[in-house]
C-alpha positions as CSV (number, residue, x, y, z in Angstrom):
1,X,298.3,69.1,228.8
2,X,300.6,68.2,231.3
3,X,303.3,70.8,232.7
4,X,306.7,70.4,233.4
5,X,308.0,73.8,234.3
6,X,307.6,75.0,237.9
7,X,307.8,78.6,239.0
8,X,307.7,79.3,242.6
9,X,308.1,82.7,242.6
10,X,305.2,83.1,239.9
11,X,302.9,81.2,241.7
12,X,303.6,83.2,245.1
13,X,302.8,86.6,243.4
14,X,299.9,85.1,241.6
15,X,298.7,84.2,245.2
16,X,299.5,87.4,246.6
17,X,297.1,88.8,243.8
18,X,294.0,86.7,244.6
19,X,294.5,87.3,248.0
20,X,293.7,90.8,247.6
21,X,290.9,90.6,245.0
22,X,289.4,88.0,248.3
23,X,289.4,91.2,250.2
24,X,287.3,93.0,248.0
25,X,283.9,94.0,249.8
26,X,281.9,92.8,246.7
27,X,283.4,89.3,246.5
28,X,280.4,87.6,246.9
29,X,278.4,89.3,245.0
30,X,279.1,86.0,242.4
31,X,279.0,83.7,244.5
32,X,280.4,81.2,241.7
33,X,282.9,82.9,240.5
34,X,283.8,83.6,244.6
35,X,284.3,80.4,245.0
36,X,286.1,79.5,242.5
37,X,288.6,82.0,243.4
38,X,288.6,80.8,247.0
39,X,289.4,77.5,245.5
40,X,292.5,78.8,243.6
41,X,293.8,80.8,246.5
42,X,293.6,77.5,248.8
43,X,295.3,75.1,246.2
44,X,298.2,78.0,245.5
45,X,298.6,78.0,249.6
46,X,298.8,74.3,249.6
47,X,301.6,74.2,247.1
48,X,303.6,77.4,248.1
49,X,303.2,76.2,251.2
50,X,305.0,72.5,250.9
51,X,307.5,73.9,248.6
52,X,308.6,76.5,251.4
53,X,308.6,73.8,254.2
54,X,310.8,71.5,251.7
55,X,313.3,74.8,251.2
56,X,313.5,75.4,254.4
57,X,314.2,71.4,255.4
58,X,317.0,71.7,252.4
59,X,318.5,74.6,254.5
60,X,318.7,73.3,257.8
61,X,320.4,70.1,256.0
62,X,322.9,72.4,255.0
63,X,323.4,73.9,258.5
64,X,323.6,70.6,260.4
65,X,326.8,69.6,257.6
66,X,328.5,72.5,258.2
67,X,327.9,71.3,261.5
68,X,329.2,68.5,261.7
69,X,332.6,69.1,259.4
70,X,333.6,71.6,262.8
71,X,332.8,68.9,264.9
72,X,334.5,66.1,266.8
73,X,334.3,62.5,265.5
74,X,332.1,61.5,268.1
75,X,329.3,64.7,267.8
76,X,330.1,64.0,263.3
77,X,329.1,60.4,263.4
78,X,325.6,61.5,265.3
79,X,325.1,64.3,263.6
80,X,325.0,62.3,259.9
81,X,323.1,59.9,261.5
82,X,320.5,62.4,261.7
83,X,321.0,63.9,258.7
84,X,320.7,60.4,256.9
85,X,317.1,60.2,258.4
86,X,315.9,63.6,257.1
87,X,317.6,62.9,253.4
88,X,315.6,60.2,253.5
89,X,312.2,62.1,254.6
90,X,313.1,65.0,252.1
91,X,313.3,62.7,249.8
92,X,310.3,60.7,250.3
93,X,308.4,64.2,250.2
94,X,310.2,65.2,247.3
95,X,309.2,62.2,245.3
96,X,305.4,63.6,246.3
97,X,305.9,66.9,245.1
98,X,307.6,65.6,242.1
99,X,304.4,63.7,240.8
100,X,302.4,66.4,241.9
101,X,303.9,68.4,238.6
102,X,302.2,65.8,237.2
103,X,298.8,67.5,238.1
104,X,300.3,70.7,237.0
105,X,297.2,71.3,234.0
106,X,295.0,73.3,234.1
107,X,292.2,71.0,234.1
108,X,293.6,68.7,236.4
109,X,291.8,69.7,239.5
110,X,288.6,69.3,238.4
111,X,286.4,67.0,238.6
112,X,285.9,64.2,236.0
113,X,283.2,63.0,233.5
114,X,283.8,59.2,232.3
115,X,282.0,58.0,229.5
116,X,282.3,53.9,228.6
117,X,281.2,52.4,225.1
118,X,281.5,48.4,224.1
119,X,282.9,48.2,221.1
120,X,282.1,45.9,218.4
121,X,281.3,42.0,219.2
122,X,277.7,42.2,221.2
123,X,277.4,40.6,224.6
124,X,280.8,40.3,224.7
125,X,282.3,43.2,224.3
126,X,279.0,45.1,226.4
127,X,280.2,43.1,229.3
128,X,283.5,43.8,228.9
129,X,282.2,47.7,229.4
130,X,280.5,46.4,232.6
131,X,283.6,45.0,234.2
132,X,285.5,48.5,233.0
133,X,282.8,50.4,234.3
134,X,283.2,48.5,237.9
135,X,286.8,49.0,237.5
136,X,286.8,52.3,237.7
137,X,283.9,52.4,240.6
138,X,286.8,50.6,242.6
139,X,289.8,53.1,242.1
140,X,287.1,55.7,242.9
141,X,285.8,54.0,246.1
142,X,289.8,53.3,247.3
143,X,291.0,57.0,246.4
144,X,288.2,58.3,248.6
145,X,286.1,60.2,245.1
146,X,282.7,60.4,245.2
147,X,281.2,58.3,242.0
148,X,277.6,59.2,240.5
149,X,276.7,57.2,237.4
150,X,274.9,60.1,235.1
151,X,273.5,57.5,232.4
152,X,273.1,53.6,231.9
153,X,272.6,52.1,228.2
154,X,271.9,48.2,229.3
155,X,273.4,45.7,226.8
156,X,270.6,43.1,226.0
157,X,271.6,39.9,228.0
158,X,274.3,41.2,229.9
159,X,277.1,44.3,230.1
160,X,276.4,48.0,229.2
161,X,276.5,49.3,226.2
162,X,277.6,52.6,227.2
163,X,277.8,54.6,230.6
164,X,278.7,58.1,231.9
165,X,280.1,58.5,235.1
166,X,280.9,61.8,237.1
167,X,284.0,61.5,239.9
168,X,284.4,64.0,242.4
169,X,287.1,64.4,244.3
170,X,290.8,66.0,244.4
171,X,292.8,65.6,240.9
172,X,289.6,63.4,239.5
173,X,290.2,64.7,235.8
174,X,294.2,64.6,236.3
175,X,294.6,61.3,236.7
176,X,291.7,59.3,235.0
177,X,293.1,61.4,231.3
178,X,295.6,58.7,231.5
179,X,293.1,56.3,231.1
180,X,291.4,57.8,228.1
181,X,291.5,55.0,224.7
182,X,291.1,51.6,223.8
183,X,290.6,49.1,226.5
184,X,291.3,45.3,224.5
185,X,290.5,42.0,226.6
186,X,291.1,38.4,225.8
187,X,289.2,35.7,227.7
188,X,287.8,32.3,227.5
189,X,284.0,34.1,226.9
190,X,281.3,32.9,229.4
191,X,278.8,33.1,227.3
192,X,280.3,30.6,224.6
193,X,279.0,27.1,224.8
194,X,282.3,25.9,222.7
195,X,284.6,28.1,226.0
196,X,286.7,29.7,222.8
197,X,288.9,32.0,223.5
198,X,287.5,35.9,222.7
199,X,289.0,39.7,222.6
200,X,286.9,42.4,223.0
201,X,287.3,46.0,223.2
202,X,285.5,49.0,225.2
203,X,286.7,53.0,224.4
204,X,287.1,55.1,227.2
205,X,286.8,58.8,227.2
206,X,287.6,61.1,230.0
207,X,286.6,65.2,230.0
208,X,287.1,67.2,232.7
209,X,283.9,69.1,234.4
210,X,283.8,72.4,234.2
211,X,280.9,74.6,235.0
212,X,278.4,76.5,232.5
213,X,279.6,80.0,232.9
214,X,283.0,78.5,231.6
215,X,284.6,81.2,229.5
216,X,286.1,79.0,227.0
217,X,283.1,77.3,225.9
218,X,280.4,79.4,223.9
219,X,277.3,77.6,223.9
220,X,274.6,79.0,221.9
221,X,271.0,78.1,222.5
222,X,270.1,77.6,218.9
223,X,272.8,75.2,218.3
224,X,270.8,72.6,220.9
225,X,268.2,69.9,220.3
226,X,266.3,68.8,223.6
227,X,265.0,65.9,223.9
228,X,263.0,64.2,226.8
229,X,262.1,60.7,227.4
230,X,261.7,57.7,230.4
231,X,264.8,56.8,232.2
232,X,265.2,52.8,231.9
233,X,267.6,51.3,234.2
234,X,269.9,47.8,233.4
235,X,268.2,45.5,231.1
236,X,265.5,47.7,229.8
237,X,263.6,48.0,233.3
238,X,261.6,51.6,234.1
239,X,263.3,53.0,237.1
240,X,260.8,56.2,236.2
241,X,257.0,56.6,235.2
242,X,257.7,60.2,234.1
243,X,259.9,61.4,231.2
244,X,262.6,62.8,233.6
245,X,265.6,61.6,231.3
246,X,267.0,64.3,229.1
247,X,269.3,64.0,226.2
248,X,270.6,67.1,224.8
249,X,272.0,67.2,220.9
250,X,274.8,70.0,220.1
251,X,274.0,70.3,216.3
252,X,277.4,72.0,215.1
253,X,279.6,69.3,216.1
254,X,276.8,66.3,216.5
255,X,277.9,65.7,220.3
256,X,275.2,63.8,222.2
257,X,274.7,63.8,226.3
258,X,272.1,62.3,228.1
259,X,271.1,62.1,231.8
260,X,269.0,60.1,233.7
261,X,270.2,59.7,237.3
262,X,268.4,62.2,239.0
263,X,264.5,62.8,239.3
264,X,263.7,65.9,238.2
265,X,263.5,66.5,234.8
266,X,265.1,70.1,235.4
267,X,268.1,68.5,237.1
268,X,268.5,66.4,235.0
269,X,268.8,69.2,232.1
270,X,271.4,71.1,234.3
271,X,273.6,67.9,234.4
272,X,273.5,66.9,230.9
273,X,274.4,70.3,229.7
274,X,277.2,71.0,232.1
275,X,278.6,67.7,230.8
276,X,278.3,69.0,227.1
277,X,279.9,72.2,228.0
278,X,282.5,69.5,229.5
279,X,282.8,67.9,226.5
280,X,283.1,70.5,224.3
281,X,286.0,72.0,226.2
282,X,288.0,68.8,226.0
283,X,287.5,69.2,221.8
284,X,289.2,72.8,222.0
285,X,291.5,70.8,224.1
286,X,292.1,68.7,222.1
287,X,292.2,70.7,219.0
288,X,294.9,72.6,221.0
289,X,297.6,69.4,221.3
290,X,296.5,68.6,218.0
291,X,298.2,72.1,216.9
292,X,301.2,71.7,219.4
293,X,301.7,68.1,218.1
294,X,301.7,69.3,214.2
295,X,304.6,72.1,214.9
296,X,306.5,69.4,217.1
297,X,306.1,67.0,214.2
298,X,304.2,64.3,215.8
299,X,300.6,62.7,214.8
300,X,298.3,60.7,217.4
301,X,295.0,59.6,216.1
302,X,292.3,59.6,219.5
303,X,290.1,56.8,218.2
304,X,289.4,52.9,218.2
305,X,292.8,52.8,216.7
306,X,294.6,53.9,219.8
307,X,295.0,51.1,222.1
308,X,296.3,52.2,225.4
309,X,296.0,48.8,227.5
310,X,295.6,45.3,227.2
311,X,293.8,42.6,229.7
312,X,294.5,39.1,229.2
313,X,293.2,36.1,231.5
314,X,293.8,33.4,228.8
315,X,295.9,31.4,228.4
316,X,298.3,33.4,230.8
317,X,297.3,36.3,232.9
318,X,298.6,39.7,232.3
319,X,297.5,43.3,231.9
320,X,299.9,45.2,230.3
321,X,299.9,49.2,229.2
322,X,301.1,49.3,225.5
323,X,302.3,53.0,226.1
324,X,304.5,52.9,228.9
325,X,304.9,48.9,228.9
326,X,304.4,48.5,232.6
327,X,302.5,45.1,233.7
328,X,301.2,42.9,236.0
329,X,300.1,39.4,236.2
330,X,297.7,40.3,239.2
331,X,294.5,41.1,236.8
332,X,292.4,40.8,239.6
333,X,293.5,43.2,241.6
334,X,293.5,45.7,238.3
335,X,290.0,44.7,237.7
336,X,289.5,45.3,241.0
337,X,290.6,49.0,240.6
338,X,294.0,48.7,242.0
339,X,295.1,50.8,238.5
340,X,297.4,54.0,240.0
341,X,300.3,52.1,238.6
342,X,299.5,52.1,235.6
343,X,298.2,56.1,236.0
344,X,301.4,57.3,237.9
345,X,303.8,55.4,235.0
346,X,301.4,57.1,232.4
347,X,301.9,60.6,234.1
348,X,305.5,60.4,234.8
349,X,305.7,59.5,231.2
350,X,304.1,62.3,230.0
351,X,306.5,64.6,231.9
352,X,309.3,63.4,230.8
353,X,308.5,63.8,227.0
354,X,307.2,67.7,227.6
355,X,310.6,68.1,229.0
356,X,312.4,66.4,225.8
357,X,310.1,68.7,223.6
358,X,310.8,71.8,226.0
359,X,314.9,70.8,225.7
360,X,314.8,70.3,221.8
């Protein structure tokens, strides 16, 4: 999913191009798919834009070194004292535009849908899904995303057993796909009167947002099963007195949303069905890198099998990312959502072997 090509000149004419179909007098006569388009043509500026300034910062570097070889000793040795302080600025901004290739899918702007499951071993492993689910509240709250939790399954003395949650904000889906598997944590369990030591696990899956006129998602009406019932909140307690939950059932595939955040039954329907349409698109993704990965000979199984990361706090502390092998002994601040180390490494990783594929 990730892109490591970069075409300048592509992405200029494909910018020119949208910016005349937003002069067209009927623009807005879709007023979705008008702002969607308004939303391409202001990302495209944004990144024509910061790749022109960096050119043109490349050039006047050259100017100011031919420069200085004509001048004196004197005017040289000021002269590449300024031009060490702009390498370094240039560089600093280049090491910004570099990850942003990172971002380069096209998925990666969109807002994310993350759903939580405790895996096997009961309270433990349930609050093990709580302390994920407050993990990733945190990174939200310190990259500025808006968070909205869509649906709540409370374990039965403490935890979740499952959540969805919807981030908004700038490259949501971009970077929380690094975070999609197999969370595994080891910890003297609180709720063992013996204190022996316990590892639990919590799956993590991460779909981009997309809206219901998507294109790539076919949704037929008889293919659904809708079902209403009462929104409980944590613990089994009624948050609602009306049957304002709604939890939709894709019968081809067996896919199951639900929402109960909002209080309108009819809202609630809109939400749970744009997260299906979500959810749906990330299989045809997926089915998609499944067929790239078979003709480039490799085999990844998505599943309780894959485990991306684990969190240790006994008997040493450690949190460690089994695919990129970067760690940290600070597992509070990780569990405190300070994660975007392990997210950049991921991403940067990712790059790097699209460009050994792309080479080969």
């Amino acid at each position: 999913m990730c892109r490591c090509d970069f075409d300048l000149p592509g992405l200029q004419h494909e910018l020119a191009t949208l910016r005349e179909q937003t002069a067209a007098p009927d623009l807005w006569d879709d007023p979705q798919q008008a702002q969607t388009l308004m939303k391409r043509v202001s990302k495209l500026e944004s990144v024509t834009g910061t790749w022109a300034d960096l050119e043109r910062g490349l050039t006047d570097l050259e100017e100011l070194l031919a420069l200085a070889e004509d001048s004196d000793e004197a005017e040289r040795e000021a002269l590449l004292a300024d031009l060490g302080g702009e390498v370094e600025g240039l560089e600093r901004q280049f090491a910004g535009l570099e990850f942003a290739l990172t971002l380069g899918g096209p998925y990666d702007d969109h807002n994310a849908v993350v759903d939580i499951h405790a895996g096997a071993g009961g309270t433990e492993a349930q609050d093990w899904a709580e302390m994920l689910l407050r993990m990733y509240l945190r990174w939200a709250e310190r990259r500025g995303l808006r968070s909205e939790i869509l649906s709540l399954s409370g374990g039965e003395e403490a935890g979740v057993k499952s959540a969805s949650v919807r981030l908004q904000g700038e490259n949501a889906y971009g970077l929380l796909r690094s975070e999609r598997g197999v969370h595994r944590l080891v910890r003297i369990s609180p709720f063992d009167a013996s204190h022996s030591r316990h590892t639990s696990f919590a799956l993590v899956e991460v779909v981009p947002e997309v809206e219901a006129g998507d294109p790539t998602v076919e949704v037929k009406p008889d293919d659904l099963r809708i079902d209403t019932y009462r929104a409980s909140g944590h613990g089994g307690q009624n948050v609602q007195k009306n049957d304002t939950a709604v939890r939709i059932t894709h019968l081809p595939t067996g896919i199951v949303v639900t929402c109960q955040n909002e209080r309108s039954q009819g809202r609630n329907r809109d939400m749970a069905m744009q997260v299906l349409i979500s959810r749906l698109l990330e299989r045809e993704i997926e089915r998609r890198e499944a067929e790239r990965a078979a003709i480039k000979g490799e085999h990844v199984e998505a599943g309780w099998g894959n485990q991306i990361r684990s969190y240790v706090l006994q008997p040493y502390r450690m949190v460690k990312d089994l695919r990129t092998d970067v760690e940290t002994s600070d597992t509070g601040g990780v569990l405190d959502g300070d994660i975007d180390e392990f997210i950049t490494a991921y991403l940067r990783a990712q790059v790097g072997q699209d460009g050994e594929g792309a080479a080969g």
